[in-house]
N, C-alpha and C positions, 0 to 999 in steps of 0.2 A: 666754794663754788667759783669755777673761772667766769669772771667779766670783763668786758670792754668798758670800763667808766675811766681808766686814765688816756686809753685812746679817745675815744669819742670827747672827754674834758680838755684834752689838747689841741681838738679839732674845732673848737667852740672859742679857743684861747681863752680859759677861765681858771683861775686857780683853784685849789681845795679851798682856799678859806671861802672863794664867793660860793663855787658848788653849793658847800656845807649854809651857807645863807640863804640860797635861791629855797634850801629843797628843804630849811630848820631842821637842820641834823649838824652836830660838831666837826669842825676841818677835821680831828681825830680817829674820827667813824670813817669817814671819806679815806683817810691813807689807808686804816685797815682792811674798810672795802676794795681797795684799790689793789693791796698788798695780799688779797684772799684768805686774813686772817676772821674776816668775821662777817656772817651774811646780813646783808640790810631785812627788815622787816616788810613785808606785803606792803605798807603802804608807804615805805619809803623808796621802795623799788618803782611802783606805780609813779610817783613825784619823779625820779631819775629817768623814767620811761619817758614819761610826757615831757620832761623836761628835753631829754635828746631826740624826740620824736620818732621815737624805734618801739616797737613791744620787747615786753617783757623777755620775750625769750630769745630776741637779738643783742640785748642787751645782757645778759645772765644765761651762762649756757653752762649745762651737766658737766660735772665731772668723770670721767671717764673711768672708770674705779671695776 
């Protein structure tokens, strides 16, 4: 699934390791996510929403398939 979490994490000047603290998920999960290896869960996406103050679907958008 295409995301915006290394834009908007850049925009915030935040690194993956703090990301992965704010929202208790691994800096690991965070590059995957980052990287569209691997979709976050419902409620980590909610945490990353609230956290950049965007909905869900600003932040995580279809893939085009």
């Amino acid at each position: 699934m295409k995301n915006r979490v290394k834009e908007l994490r850049g925009k915030r000047k935040i690194t993956q390791e703090e990301l992965a603290a704010l929202i208790g998920i691994s800096r690991q999960a965070i590059n995957a996510i980052e990287k569209e290896k691997f979709d976050p869960s419902l409620p980590t996406a909610f945490k990353m929403a609230k956290l950049f103050k965007i909905s869900i679907e600003k932040l995580f958008l279809p893939d085009e398939k």
